[in-house]
C-alpha positions in Angstrom: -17.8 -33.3 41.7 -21.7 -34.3 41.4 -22.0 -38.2 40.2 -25.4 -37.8 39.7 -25.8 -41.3 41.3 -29.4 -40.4 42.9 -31.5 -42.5 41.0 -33.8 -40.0 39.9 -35.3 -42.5 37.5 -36.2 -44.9 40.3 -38.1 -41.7 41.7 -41.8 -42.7 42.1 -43.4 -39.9 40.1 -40.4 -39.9 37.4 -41.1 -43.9 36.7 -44.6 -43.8 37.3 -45.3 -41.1 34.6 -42.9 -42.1 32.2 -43.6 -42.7 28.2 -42.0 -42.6 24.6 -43.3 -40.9 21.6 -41.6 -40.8 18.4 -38.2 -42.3 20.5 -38.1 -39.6 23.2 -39.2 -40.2 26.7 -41.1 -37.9 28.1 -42.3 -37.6 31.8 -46.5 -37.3 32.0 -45.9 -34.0 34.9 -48.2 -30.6 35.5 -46.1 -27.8 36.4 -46.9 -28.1 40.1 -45.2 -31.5 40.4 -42.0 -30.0 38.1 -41.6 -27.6 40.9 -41.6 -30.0 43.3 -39.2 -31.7 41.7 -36.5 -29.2 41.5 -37.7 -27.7 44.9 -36.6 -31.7 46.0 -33.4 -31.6 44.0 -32.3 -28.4 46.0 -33.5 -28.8 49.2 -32.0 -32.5 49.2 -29.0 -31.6 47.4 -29.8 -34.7 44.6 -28.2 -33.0 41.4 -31.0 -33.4 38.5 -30.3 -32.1 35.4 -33.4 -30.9 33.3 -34.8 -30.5 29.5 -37.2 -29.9 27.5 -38.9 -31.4 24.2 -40.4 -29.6 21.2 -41.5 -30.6 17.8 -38.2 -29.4 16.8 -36.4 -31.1 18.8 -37.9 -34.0 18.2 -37.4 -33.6 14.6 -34.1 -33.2 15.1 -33.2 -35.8 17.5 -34.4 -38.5 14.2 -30.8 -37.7 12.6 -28.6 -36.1 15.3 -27.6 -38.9 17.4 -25.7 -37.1 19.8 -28.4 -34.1 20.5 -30.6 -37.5 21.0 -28.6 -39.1 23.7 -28.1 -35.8 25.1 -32.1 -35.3 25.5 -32.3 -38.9 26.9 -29.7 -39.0 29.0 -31.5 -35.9 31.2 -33.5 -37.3 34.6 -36.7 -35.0 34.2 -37.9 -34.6 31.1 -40.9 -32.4 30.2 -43.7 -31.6 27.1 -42.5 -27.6 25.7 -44.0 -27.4 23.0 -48.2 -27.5 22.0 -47.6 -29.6 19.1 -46.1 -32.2 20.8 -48.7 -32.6 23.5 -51.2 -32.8 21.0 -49.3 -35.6 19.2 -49.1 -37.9 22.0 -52.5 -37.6 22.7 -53.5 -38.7 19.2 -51.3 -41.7 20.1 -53.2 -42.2 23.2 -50.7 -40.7 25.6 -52.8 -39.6 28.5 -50.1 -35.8 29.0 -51.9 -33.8 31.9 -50.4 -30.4 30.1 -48.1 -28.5 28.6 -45.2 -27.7 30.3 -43.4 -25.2 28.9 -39.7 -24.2 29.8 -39.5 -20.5 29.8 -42.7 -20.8 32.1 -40.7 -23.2 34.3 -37.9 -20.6 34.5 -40.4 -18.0 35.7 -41.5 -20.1 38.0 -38.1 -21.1 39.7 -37.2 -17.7 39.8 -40.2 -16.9 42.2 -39.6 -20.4 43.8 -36.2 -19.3 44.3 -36.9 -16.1 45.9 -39.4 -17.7 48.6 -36.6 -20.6 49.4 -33.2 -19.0 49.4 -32.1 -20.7 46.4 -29.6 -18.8 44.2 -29.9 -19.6 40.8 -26.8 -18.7 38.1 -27.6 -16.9 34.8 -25.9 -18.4 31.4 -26.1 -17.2 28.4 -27.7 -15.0 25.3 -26.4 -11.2 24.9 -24.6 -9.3 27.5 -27.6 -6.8 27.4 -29.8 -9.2 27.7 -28.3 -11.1 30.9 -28.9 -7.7 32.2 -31.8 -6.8 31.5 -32.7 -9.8 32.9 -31.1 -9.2 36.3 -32.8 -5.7 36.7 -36.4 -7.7 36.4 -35.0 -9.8 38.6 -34.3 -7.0 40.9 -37.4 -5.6 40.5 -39.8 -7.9 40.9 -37.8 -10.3 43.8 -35.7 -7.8 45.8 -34.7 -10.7 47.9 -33.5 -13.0 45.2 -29.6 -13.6 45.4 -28.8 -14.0 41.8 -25.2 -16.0 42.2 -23.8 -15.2 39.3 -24.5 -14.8 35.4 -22.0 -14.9 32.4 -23.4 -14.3 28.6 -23.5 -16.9 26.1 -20.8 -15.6 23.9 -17.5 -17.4 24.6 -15.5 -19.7 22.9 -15.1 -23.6 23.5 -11.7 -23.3 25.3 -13.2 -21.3 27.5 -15.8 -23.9 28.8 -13.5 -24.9 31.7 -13.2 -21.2 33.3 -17.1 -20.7 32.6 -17.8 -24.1 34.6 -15.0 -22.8 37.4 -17.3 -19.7 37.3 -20.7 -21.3 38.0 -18.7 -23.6 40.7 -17.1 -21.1 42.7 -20.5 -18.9 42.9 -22.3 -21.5 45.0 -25.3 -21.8 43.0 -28.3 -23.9 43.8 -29.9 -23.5 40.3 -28.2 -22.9 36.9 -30.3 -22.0 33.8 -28.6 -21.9 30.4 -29.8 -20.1 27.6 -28.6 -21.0 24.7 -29.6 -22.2 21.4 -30.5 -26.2 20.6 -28.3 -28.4 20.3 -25.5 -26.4 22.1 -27.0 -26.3 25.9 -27.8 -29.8 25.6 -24.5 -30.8 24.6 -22.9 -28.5 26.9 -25.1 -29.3 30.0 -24.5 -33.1 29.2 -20.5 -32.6 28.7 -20.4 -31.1 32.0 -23.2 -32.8 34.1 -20.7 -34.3 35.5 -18.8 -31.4 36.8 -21.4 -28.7 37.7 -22.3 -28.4 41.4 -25.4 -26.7 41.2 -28.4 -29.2 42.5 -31.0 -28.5 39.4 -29.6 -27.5 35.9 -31.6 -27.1 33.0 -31.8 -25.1 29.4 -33.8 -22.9 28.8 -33.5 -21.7 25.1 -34.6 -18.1 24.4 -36.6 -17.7 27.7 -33.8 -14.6 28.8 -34.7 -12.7 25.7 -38.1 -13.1 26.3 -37.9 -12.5 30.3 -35.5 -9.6 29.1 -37.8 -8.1 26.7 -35.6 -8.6 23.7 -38.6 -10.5 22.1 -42.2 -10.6 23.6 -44.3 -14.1 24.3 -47.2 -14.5 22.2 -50.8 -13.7 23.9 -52.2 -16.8 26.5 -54.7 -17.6 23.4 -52.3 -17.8 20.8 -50.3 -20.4 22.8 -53.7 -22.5 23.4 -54.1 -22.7 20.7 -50.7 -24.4 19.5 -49.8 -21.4 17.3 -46.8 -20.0 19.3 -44.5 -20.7 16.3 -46.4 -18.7 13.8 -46.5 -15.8 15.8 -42.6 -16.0 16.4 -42.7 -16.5 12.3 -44.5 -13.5 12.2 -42.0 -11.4 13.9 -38.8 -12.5 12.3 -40.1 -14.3 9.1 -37.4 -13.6 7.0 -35.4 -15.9 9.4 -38.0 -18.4 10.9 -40.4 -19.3 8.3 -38.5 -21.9 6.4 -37.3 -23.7 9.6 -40.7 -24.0 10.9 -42.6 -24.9 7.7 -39.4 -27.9 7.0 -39.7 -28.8 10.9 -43.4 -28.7 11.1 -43.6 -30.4 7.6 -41.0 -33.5 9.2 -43.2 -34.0 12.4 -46.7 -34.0 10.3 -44.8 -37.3 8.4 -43.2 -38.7 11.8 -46.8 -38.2 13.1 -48.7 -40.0 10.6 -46.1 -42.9 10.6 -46.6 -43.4 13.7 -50.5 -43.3 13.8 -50.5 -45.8 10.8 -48.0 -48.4 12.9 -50.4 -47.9 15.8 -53.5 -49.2 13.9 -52.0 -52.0 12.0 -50.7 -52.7 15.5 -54.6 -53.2 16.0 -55.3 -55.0 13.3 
């Protein structure tokens, strides 16, 4: 059983680059010193369990307590979304850049290939999990995936899935699965997992897959990400985005006006 006694948060980097915005900590990191810090958790066998925070998480994390503690509770915590980086610079947050989590992913799976590591596969659509193992295949044909199970099974079955990821050795486990459910489930079972680094990682296997493409290098520069995912699915995605981008425009000036009466 991990205890995840380690003291990640005593970690020089980790509580040297530590702030909150809006209630969330965040961790001030560049890519390169994420990957050292799961390459660390690995190599070391010091079990760190990983997320991510977006504006709509953030949103969300005002009025679901638990998804909140569940965010908190993780040791590394990095900036996923454009919107949020450029929020916590308005409120003088000095963030080096965005780290993104599906770009993470990509990069662990190469990291993976050149260290040994063999990471575990959980979650979205059957097809999906394998498409994602044939690019995979392809592009690091000396990658040991460890194992991979979909996303669609039932909460009874929790306990065999977690047997499953045990019994397959894995150094890595990613988890993609929709928000709040891998956070809960990744902080439910923390405790249980024996794979060194875990983290979620949202829709990244349907965009690794090819299910749904990434929008173009600019697009995400520019913090429009989400209205290009609008774009492709609006009929599903434009009211959550327009009442979650609407919710962290208010958080966002609340904040900016407590900051300078703060000055005053």
């Amino acid at each position: 059983m991990n205890t995840h006694a380690f003291g990640w948060e005593f970690h020089p980097l980790l509580a040297s680059r530590r702030a909150e915005f809006l209630g969330a900590p965040l961790h001030l990191l560049t890519m390169a010193e994420t990957l050292d810090l799961a390459d660390e958790a690995m190599t070391l066998r010091k079990p760190m369990h990983h997320t991510v925070v977006n504006v709509a998480k953030l949103v969300t994390m005002q009025k679901n307590a638990e998804l909140h503690e569940d965010v908190t509770s993780a040791d590394l915590i990095n900036i996923d979304g454009a919107g949020v980086m450029w929020g916590a610079r308005l409120l003088g947050i000095e963030v080096p850049e965005r780290v993104a989590g599906v770009d993470i992913m990509e990069n662990l799976f190469r990291l993976c290939a050149e260290r040994g590591f063999r990471p575990y596969l959980l979650g979205a659509e059957p097809h999906v999990l394998a498409a994602v193992v044939e690019r995979l295949r392809q592009e690091y044909p000396t990658l040991e995936v460890a194992g991979r199970h979909d996303g669609y099974f039932k909460p009874e079955q929790e306990a065999e899935v977690i047997d499953g990821i045990n019994a397959s050795g894995a150094d890595c486990l990613f988890v993609a699965m929709p928000t709040p459910r891998k956070e809960r489930f990744l902080k439910k079972h923390r405790q249980h997992l024996l794979p060194n680094f875990v983290m979620g990682v949202g829709g990244s296997f349907d965009v690794y897959g090819g299910k749904v493409s990434r929008a173009p290098r600019l697009v995400q520069a520019v913090g429009l990400e989400w209205l290009y995912r609008v774009l492709q699915e609006p009929g599903r995605l434009w009211r959550r985005y327009y009442e979650t981008n609407t919710a962290y425009a208010v958080l966002l000036w609340r904040a900016l006006r407590s900051r300078g009466q703060a000055r005053k």
